[in-house]
C-alpha positions as CSV (number, residue, x, y, z in Angstrom):
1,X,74.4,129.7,85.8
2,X,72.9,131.8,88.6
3,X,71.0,130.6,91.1
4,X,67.6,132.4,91.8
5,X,65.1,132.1,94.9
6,X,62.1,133.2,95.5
7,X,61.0,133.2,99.0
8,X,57.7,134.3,100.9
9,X,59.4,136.1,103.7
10,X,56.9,135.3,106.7
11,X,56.5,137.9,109.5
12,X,59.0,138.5,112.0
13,X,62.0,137.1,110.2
14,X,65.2,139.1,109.5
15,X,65.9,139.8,105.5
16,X,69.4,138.0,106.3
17,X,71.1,134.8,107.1
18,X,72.4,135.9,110.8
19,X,70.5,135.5,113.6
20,X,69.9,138.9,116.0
21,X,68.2,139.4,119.0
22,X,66.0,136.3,119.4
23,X,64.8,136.8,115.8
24,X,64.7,134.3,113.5
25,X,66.5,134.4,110.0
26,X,66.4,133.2,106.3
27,X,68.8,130.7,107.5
28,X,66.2,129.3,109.5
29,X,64.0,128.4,106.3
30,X,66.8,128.4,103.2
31,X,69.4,125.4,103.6
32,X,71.8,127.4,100.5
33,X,74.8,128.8,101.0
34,X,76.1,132.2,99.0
35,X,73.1,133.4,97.9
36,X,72.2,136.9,99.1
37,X,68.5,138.7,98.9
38,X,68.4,141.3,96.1
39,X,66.9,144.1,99.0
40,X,65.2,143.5,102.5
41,X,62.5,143.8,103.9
42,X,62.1,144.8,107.9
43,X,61.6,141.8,110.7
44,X,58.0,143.3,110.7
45,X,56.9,142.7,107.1
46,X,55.7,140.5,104.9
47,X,56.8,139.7,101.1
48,X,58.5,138.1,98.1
49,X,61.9,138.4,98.4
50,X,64.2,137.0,95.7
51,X,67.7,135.6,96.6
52,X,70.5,134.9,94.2
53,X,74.1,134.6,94.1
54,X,74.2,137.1,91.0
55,X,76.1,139.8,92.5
56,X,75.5,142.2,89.1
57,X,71.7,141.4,89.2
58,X,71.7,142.3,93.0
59,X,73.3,145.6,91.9
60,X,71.3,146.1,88.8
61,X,67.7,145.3,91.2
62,X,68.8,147.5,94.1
63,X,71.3,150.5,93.0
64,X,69.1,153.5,92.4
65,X,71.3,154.4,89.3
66,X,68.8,151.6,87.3
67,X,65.6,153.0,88.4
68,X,64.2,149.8,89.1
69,X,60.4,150.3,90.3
70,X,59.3,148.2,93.1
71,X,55.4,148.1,94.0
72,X,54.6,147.8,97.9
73,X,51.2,147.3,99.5
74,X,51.1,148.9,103.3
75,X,48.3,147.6,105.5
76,X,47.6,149.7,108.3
77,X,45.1,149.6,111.8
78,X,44.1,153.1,111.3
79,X,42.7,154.9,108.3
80,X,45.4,157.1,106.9
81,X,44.4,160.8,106.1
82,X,46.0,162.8,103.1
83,X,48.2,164.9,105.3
84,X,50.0,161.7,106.5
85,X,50.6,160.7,102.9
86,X,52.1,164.1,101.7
């Protein structure tokens, strides 16, 4: 049976178990070994991230051959104008 985690990846943590640059990692919050997020999401985000050690659901989530769709929600400290968007 695979083995699925959902995790509310805090700003400021690497989307992977290793360690770079002073950063902090999933390894730092998820004591489980050989599971691997399903995506990323960059040191200066926020989100869900789920981990699994399904290596085809990974695939089937990420490769763009399944045209998966993933929703994000973008804050910003500056109104955006239609020109940026385009």
């Amino acid at each position: 049976m695979s083995r699925l985690i959902l995790f509310n990846k805090p700003y400021g943590i690497l989307s992977q178990f290793t360690p770079e640059a002073g950063h902090r990692c999933l390894a730092d919050f998820i004591p489980v070994s050989g599971v691997y997020a399903a995506g990323r999401l960059d040191a200066d985000s926020e989100g869900l991230l789920l981990l699994t050690d399904d290596g085809a659901l990974i695939h089937r989530l990420t490769s763009p051959k399944w045209h998966v769709p993933k929703v994000y929600e973008v804050g910003t400290k500056h109104p955006v104008t239609d020109e940026q968007i385009a």
